[in-house]
C-alpha positions in Angstrom: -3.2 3.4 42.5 -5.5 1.0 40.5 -5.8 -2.5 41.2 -5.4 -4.8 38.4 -5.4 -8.3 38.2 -2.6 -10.6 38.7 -0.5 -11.0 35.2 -0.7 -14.1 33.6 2.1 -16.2 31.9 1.1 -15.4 28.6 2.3 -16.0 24.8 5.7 -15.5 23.7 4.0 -14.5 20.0 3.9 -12.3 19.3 6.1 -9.9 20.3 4.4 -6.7 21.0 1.3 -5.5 23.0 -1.2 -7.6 21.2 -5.3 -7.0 22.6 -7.4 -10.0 21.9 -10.7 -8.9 23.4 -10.5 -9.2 26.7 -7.0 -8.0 28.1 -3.3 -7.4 26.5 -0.4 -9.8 26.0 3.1 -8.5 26.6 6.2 -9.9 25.2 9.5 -8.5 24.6 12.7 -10.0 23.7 16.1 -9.5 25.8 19.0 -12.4 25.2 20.7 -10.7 28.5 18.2 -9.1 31.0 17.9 -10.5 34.2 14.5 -9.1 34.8 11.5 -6.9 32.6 9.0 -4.9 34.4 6.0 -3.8 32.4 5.1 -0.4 33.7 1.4 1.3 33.3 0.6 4.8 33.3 -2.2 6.9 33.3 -3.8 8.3 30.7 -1.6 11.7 30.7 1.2 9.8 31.1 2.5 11.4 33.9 1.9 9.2 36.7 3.4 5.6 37.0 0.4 3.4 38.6 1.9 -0.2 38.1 5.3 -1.8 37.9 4.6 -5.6 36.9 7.5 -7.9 36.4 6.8 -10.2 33.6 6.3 -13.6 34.7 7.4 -15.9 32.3 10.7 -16.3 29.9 10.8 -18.6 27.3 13.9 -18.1 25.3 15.0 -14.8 25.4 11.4 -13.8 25.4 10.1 -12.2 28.5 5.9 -12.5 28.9 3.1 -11.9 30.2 -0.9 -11.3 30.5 -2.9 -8.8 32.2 -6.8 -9.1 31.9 -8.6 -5.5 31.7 -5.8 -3.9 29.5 -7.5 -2.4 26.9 -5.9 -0.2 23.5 -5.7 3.4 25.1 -3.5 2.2 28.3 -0.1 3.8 28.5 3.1 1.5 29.0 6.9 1.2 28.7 9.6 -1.0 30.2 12.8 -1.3 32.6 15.2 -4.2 32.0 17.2 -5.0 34.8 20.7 -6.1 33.9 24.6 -5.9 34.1 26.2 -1.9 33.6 29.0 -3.6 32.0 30.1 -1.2 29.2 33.4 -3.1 28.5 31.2 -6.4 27.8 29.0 -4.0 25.9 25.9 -4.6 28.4 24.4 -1.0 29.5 21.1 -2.0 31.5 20.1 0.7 34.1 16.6 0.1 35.6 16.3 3.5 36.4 15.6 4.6 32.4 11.6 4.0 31.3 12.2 2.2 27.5 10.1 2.6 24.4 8.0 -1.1 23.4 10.5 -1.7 20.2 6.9 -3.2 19.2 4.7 -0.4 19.6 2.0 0.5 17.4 1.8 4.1 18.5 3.8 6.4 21.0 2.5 9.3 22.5 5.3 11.9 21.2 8.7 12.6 21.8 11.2 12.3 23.9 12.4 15.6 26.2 16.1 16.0 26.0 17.4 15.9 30.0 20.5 14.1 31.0 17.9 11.8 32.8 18.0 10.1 29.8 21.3 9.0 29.5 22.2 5.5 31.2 25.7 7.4 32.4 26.4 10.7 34.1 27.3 13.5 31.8 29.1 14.8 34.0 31.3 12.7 35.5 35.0 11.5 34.7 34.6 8.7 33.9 32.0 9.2 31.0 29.6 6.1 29.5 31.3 4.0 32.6 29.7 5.5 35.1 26.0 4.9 35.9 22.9 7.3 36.5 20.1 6.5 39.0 17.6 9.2 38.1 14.5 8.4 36.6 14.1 8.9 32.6 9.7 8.3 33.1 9.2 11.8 32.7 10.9 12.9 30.1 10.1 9.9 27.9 7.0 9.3 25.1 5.1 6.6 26.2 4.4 3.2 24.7 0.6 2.7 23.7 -1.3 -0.5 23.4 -3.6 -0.4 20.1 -5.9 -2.1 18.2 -4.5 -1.6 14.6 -7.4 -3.0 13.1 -9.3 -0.9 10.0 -12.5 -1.4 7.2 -10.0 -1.4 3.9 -13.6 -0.9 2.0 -13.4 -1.6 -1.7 -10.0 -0.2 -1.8 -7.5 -2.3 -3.3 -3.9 -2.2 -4.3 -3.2 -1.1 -7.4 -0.1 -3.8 -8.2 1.1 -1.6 -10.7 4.5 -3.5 -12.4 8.0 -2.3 -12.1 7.8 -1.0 -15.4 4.7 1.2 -15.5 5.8 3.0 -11.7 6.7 6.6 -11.7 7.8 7.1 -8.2 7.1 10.5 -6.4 9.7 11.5 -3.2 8.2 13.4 -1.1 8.3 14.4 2.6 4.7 14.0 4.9 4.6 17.2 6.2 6.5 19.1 3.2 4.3 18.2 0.7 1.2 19.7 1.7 2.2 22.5 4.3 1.9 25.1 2.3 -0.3 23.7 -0.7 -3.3 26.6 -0.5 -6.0 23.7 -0.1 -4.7 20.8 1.5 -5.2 20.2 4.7 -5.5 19.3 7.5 -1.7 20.6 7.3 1.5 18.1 7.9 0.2 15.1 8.4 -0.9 12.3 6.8 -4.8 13.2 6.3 -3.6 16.3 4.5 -1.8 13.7 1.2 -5.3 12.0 1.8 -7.5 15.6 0.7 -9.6 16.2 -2.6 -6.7 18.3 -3.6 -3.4 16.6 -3.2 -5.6 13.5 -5.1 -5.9 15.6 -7.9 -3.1 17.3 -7.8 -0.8 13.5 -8.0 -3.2 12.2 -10.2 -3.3 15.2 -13.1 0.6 14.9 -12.6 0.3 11.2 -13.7 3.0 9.7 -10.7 1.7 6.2 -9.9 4.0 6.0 -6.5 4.1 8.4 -3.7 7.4 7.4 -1.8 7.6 8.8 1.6 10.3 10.0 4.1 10.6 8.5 6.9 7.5 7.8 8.6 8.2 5.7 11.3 8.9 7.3 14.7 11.5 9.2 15.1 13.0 11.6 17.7 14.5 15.2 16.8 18.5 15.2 17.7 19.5 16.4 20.6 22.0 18.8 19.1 19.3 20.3 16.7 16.8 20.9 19.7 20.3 23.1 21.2 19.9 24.9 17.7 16.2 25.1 17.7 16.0 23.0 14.9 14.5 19.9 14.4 14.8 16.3 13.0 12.6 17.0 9.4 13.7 14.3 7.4 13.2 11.5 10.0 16.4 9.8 9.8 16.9 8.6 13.6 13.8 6.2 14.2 12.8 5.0 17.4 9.9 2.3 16.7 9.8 0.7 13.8 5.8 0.1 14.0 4.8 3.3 15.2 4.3 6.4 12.3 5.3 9.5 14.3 3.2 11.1 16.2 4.1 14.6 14.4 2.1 13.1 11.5 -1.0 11.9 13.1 -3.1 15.2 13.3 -5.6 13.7 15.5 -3.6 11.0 17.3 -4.9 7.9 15.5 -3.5 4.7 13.8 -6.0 5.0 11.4 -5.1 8.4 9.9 -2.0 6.7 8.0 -4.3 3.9 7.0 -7.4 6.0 6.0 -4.2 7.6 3.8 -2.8 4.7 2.2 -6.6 4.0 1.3 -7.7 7.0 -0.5 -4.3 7.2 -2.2 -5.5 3.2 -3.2 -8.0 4.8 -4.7 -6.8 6.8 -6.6 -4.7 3.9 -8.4 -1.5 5.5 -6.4 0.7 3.3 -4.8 2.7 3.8 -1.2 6.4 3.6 -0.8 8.1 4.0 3.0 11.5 4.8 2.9 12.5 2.7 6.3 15.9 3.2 8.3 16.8 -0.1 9.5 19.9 0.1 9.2 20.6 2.5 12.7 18.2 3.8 15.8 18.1 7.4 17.0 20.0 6.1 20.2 23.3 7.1 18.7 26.8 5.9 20.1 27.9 4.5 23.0 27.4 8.1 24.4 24.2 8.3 23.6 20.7 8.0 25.6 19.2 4.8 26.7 15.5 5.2 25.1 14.8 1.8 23.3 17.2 -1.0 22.1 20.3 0.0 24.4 18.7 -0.4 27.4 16.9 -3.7 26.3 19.6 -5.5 25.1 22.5 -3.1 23.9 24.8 -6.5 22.8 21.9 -7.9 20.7 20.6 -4.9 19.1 24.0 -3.3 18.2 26.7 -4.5 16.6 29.9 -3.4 18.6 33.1 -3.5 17.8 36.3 -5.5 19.1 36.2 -3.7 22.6 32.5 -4.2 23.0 31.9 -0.6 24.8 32.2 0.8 21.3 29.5 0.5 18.5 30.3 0.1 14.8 29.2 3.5 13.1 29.2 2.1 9.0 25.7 4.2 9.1 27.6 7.5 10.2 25.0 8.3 12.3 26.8 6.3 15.9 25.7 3.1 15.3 24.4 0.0 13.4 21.8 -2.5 13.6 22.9 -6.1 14.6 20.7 -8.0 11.9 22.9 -10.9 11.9 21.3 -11.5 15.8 18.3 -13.8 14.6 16.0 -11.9 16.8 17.1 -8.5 15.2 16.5 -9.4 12.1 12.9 -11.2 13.4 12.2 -7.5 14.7 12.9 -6.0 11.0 10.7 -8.5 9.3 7.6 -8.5 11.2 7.9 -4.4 10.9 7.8 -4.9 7.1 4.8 -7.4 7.4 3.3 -5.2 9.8 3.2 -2.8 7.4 2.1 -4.2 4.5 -0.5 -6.1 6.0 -1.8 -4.5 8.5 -0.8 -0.5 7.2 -1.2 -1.3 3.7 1.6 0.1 2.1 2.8 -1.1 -1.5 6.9 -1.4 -0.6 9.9 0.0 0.5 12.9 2.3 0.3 15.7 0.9 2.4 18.2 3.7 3.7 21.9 3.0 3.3 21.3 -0.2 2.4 24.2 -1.7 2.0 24.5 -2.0 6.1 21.9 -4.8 5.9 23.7 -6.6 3.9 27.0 -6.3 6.2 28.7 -8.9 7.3 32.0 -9.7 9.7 33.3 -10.1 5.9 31.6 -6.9 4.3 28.4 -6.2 2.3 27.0 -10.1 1.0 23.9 -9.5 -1.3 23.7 -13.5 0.4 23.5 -11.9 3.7 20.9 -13.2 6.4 18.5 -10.1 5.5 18.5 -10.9 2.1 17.5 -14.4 2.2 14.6 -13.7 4.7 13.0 -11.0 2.3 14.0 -13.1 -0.8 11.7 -16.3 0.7 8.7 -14.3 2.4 6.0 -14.7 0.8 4.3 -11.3 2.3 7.2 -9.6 0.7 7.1 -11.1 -2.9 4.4 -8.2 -4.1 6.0 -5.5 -3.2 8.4 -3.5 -3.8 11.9 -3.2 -2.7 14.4 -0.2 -3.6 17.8 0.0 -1.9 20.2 3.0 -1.3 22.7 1.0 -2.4 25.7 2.9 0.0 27.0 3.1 3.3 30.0 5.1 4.7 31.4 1.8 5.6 34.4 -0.3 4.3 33.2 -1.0 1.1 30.0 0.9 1.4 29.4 2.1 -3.0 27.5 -1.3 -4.1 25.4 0.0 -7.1 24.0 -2.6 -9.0 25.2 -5.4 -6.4 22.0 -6.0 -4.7 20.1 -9.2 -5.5 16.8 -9.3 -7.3 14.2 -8.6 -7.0 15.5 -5.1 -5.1 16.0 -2.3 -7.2 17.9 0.3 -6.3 18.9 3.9 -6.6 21.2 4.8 -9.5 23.4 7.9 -8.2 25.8 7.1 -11.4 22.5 8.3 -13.6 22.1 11.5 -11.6 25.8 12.3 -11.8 26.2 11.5 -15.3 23.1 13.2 -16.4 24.1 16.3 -14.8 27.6 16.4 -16.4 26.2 15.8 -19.7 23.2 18.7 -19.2 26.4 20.8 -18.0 28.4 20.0 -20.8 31.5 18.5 -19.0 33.7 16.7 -21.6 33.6 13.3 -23.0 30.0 12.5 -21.2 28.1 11.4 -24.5 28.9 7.6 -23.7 28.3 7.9 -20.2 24.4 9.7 -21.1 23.9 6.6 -23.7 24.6 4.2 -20.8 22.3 6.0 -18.6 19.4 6.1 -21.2 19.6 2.2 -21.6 19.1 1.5 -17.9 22.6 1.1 -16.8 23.5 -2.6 -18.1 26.8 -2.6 -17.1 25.6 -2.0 -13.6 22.3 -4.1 -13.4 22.4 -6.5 -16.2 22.6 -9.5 -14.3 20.8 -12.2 -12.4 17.8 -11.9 -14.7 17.6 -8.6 -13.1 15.2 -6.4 -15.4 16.1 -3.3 -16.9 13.4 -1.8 -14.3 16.1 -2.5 -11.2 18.0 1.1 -12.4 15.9 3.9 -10.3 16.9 7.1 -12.2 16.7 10.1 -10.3 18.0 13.7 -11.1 17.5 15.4 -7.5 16.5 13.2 -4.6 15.9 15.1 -0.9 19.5 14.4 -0.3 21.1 17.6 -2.8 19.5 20.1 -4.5 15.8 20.6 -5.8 16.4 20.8 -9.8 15.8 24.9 -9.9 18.9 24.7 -7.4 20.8 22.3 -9.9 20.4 24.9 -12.2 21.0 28.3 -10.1 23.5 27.5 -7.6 27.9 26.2 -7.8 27.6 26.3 -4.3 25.9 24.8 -1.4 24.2 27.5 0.8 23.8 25.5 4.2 24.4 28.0 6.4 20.7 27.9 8.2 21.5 24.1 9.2 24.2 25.9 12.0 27.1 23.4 10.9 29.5 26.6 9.2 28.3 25.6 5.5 30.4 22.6 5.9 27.6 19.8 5.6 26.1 18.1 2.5 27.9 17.6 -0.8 29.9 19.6 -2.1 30.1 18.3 -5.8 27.0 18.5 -7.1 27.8 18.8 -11.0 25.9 22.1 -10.8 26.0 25.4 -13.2 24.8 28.6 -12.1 25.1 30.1 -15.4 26.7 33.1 -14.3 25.0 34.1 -11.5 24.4 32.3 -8.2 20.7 32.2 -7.0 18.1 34.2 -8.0 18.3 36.3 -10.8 16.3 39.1 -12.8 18.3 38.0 -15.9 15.9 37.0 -18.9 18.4 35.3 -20.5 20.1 33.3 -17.3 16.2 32.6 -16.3 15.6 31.4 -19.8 18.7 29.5 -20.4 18.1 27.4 -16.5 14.6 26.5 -17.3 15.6 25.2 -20.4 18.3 22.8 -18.8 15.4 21.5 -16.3 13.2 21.3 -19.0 16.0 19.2 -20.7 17.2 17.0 -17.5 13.2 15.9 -16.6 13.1 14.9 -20.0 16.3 12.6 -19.8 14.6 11.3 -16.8 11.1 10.1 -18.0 13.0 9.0 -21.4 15.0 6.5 -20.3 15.1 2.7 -19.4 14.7 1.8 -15.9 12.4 3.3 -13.0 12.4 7.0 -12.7 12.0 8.5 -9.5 10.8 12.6 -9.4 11.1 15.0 -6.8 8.4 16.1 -5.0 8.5 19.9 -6.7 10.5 19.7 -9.5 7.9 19.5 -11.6 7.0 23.7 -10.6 10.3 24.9 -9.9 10.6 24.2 -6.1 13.7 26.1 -4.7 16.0 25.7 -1.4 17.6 28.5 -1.8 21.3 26.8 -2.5 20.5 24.3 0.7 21.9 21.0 -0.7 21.1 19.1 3.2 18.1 20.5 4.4 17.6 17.5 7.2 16.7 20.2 9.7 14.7 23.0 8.1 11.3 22.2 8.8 10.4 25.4 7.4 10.2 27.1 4.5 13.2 26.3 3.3 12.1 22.5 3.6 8.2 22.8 2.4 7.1 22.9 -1.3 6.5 26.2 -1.9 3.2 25.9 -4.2 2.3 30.0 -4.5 5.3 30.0 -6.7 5.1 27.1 -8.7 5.9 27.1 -12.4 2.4 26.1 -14.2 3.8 25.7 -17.7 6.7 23.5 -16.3 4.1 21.5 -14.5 2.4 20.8 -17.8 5.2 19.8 -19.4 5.6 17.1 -16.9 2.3 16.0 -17.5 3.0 15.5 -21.0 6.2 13.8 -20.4 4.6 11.5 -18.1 1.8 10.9 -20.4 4.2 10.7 -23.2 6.6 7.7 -21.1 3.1 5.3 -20.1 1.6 5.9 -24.4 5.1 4.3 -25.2 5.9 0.9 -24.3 9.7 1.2 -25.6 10.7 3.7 -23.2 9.7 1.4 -20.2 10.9 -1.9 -21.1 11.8 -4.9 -18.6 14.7 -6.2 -20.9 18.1 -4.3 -21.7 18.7 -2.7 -24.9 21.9 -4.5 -26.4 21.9 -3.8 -30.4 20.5 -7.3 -31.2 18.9 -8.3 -34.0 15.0 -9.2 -33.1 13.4 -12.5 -34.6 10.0 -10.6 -35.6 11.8 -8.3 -37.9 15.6 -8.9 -38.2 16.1 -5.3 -37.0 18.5 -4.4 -34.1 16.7 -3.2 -31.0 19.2 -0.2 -30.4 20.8 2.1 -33.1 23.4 5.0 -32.1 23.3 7.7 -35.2 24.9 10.9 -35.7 23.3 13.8 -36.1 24.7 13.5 -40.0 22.8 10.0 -39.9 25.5 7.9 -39.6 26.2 5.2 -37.6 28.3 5.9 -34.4 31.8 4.5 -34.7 34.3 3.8 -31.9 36.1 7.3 -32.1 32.6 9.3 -31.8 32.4 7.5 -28.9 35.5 8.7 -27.4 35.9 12.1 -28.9 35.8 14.4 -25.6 33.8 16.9 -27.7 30.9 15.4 -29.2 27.8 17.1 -27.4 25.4 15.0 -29.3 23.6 11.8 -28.3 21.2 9.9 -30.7 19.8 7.2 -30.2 16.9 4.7 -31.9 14.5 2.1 -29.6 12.7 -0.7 -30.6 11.2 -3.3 -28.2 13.8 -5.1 -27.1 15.3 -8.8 -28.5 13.3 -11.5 -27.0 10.5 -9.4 -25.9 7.3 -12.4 -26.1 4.8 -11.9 -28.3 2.3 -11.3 -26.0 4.2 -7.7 -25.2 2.5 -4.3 -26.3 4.2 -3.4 -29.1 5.3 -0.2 -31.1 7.5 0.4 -34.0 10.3 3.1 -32.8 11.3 5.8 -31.1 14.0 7.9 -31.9 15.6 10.6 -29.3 18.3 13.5 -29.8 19.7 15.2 -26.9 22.0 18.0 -27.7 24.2 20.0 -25.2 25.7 21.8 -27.8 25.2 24.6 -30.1 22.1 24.3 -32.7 22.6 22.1 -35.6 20.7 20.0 -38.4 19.7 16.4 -38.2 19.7 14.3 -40.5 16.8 11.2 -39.0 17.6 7.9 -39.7 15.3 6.8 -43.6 11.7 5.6 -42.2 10.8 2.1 -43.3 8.2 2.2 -46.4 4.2 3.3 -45.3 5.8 5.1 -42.2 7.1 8.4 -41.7 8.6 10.3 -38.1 6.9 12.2 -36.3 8.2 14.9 -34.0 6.6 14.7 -30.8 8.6 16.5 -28.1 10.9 19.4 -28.2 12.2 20.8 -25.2 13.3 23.9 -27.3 9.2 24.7 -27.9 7.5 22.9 -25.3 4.1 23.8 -26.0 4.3 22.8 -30.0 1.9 20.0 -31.0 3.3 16.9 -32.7 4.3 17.4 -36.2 5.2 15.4 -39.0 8.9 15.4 -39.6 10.8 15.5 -42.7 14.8 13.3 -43.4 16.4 16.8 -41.8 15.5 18.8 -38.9 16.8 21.2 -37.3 17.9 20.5 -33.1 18.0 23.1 -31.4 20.6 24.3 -28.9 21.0 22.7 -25.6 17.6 20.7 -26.4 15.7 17.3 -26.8 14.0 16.3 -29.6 11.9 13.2 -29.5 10.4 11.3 -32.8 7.7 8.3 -33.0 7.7 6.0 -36.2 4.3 5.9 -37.0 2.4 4.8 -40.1 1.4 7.1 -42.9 -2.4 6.5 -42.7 -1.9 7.0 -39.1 -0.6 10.6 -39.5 -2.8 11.1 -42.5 -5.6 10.1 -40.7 
């Protein structure tokens, strides 16, 4: 063994394994440890050399300093404490624990019971206590230097209004892509290829799955599956080792750089909200053997946990130190990884309270006021499975969030369920009944029609039922209404008709997406007719099931994406921060939103209400009280049509300007034409008109 110099007392700040030079400070919180040993390993990680007890405590901080301990050196922790499961205290010495401050772990965690604080085994279940050593079956903590030459990149601060977000998953994304590489990591979305691939497409975001570390379920390893979306993280500074292809921090930077670049922003979607630790009967790898009381919240008898998350438990972030640990991740990664802003998984369970969800609660405020945080950008999943867990459009700005009621109510519409024209002409106009308040802008509704939870689009549109059965749970997992159509036939089919009828009804649902008010949000393979085959939770399947498969992508429906993204940032009305509201505007005296017919009249109440009316028209302007300072255009005028064919009357062009058609998802190849006062719109179609001027067109 070694010898190393005598530790030091130290810095309580900051928390972490922080190298200044010449040797490493440690600090780690724990409110109810009665001791913290550092322990050093070698450089396989397979042989413990040191335990060090940390010297100093100030506050719940426990601290210390060893000269000579430079990035590279191996580490974890063992907090000495009360096994008191009934006081909700499960400390056991014996179990090595992950730095919830690390920069970078060295993989994964082996399932063995040696991981568990409890014997398996034994009757008495999460009471009883396990003396074997978890050291060898657990990833170890690594000390790092984080630092990295940024160059001449800079952050593209693209506003609200002019993002196109991208979901995508690290590894899925670029698997399979024929020139991408190296393959399912994070160098791979940094290649010549995938640059030009995002940046033809026109997204100006590239939100990611879970990227933090994260471990693969025990119950999938059983199955020989894995963890592929990422959902069960296990240190919230550390990307996961999966993703680093040559074992480096600055892989995910040298990422976020190129994508920079490219004028292509980052989004993490981060799981604060639970660990991968699970329930009470779950292993001790991180938080529960630190400080089980702190870290979780429990419930009235303490050896329970709350499970609002449904995954075993939740996040105490009304502990001060919690919530500390949550906020210097975010900083952490915008300043130091670079990233652009955040997707915050099921977030209503940050804003929990002994009450319920609060959009005052304690996380709120402390994002709201931090000044790193004010330039970037913040989207909540605005459920839990909790008591009260739906809160869509109940978050406070400046967090936008993801609108499910757009997806569901697009869908429907697309389908042609019943009495759905109001609800689409909601969902167009950004959802005011949900987000029009608190000066919230019109940019807070993230519109999505297929997110990695549910379907891909192809599968909206080929499957009525889910087809799970590769995730080994009996087809019983993931939703099972998806306001789907199969149109006839479920899957695949060799039906020119059935194939030609389903492409039509993506063609129509992307265009509902990039046509509306509010933020839309595309997934990764839509745009080319990625498939699932029918699996609507592929959380596991880190195959090909899960990867994009790109040798079968739809070119033409690629291109028609481009042009309805190019189409969405050449028109300022369709991405505006104020609501559309039918008010007369001060530079013209015009209303800012019209509803017609397709006879040209206006809509009255019982249109509204008639169950069968298939047809949705609508006329934009730039909205009342836009400044003057805004881009500006004249109008836009769009006609979505579930039904059968029919003429359209368009709505008499002010004097020197005339309509002209410029999308129609009927032809989607047709250049724009000049359009006369009747049309016709096809069946189960968009059409979409600009009011230009005469000379304009004539020129």
């Amino acid at each position: 063994m070694t010898d190393i110099a005598a530790p030091g007392p130290g810095l309580a700040h900051p928390l972490g394994a922080t190298f200044d030079g010449e040797g490493t400070n440690f600090a780690v919180f724990s409110q109810h440890a009665q001791r913290m040993t550092l322990c050093l390993f070698s450089d396989d990680g397979l042989t413990e050399t040191h335990r060090i007890d940390l010297p100093e405590r100030d506050g719940d901080v426990w601290h210390g300093y060893l000269p000579g301990i430079r990035p590279g050196q191996l580490y974890g922790y063992r907090a000495d404490g009360p096994y008191a499961p009934e006081e909700g205290h499960r400390f056991n010495a014996n179990k090595l624990l992950i730095d919830p401050y690390a920069k970078r772990l060295t993989g994964h965690p082996v399932w063995h019971d040696a991981l568990y604080g409890y014997r398996a085994d034994h009757r008495d279940g999460d009471l009883s206590f396990d003396t074997r050593n978890s050291a060898p079956y657990m990833p170890k903590s690594v000390v790092e230097d984080p630092c990295f030459t940024w160059g001449s990149a800079r952050r593209p601060n693209r506003p609200m209004e002019e993002t196109i977000l991208y979901e995508a998953h690290v590894k899925g994304l670029a698997q399979r892509h024929p020139a991408a590489g190296p393959k399912g990591g994070f160098l791979a979305l940094a290649s010549e290829p995938m640059l030009d691939y995002l940046t033809g497409l026109g997204i100006t975001a590239l939100e990611l799955l879970p990227v933090h570390a994260f471990l693969d379920d025990r119950f999938l390893v059983d199955k020989g599956l894995s963890n592929y979306w990422g959902y069960q993280t296990l240190g919230f500074f550390a990307p996961d080792p999966r993703y680093l292809s040559q074992g480096r921090l600055w892989e995910f930077q040298h990422m976020v750089a190129r994508l920079h670049a490219a004028g292509i922003e980052v989004i993490l979607d981060v799981v604060y909200n639970h660990t991968g630790e699970g329930d009470e009967t779950g292993p001790t790898l991180a938080f529960r053997g630190l400080d089980n009381r702190s870290y979780y919240r429990l419930a009235d008898n303490p050896r329970y946990c709350i499970n609002d998350t449904g995954t075993g438990n939740t996040m105490n972030l009304d502990h001060p130190m919690v919530l500390r640990m949550v906020m210097d991740s975010l900083r952490y990664w915008v300043e130091v990884m670079g990233v652009d802003g955040f997707r915050f998984d099921l977030g209503v369970t940050l804003g929990r309270t002994a009450a319920g969800f609060d959009p005052g609660a304690a996380f709120f405020d402390a994002v709201r006021q931090d000044p790193v945080l004010a330039g970037v950008k913040l989207i909540a999943e605005p459920w839990d499975i909790g008591p009260g867990g739906y809160q869509v459009g109940a978050f406070p700005p400046p967090f936008a969030e993801w609108n499910d009621k757009f997806r569901d109510d697009v869908r429907r519409f697309w389908r042609g369920d019943a009495g759905t024209a109001a609800e689409l002409a909601t969902r167009i106009c950004g959802s005011a009944g949900q987000f029009d308040h608190s000066g919230r802008p019109a940019t807070s509704s993230v519109n999505f029609i297929t997110a990695h939870d549910g379907y891909t689009l192809t599968d909206v549109t080929s499957y009525v039922e889910r087809h799970n059965e590769a995730n080994g749970e009996g087809n019983r997992d993931g939703h099972g209404n998806n306001h789907s159509d199969n149109f006839g036939i479920e899957g695949p089919t060799d039906d020119p008709d059935i194939r030609g009828a389903r492409l039509q009804r993506r063609r129509n649902m992307l265009a509902t997406l990039l046509l509306s008010q509010g933020t839309p949000m595309l997934l990764a393979g839509d745009e080319f007719g990625n498939s699932q085959l029918g699996n609507n939770n592929a959380y596991c399947q880190d195959n090909e099931i899960g990867w994009l498969d790109w040798d079968s992508a739809d070119a033409d429906l690629t291109a028609f994406v481009r042009r309805l993204i190019a189409f969405r940032k050449a028109h300022p009305i369709l991405r505006q921060k104020r609501f559309l509201h039918a008010r007369e505007r001060l530079v013209d005296g015009l209303e800012d939103l019209f509803w017609w017919r397709e006879d040209g009249e206006e809509m009255t109440p019982d249109d509204w209400t008639d169950p069968d009316r298939r047809v949705c028209c609508a006329e934009m302007r730039m909205a009342s009280g836009t400044p003057p300072y805004a881009q500006r255009e004249d109008a836009i005028f769009l006609a979505f049509n579930s039904g059968p064919a029919l003429t359209l009357t368009l709505p008499a062009p002010p004097a020197g300007f005339a309509w002209t058609r410029d999308i129609d998802t009927a032809a989607p190849e047709a250049p724009p034409e000049r359009a006369g006062g009747t049309t016709t719109l096809s069946a189960h179609s968009v059409l979409v008109f600009v009011l230009e001027p005469l000379e304009d067109q004539d020129g």
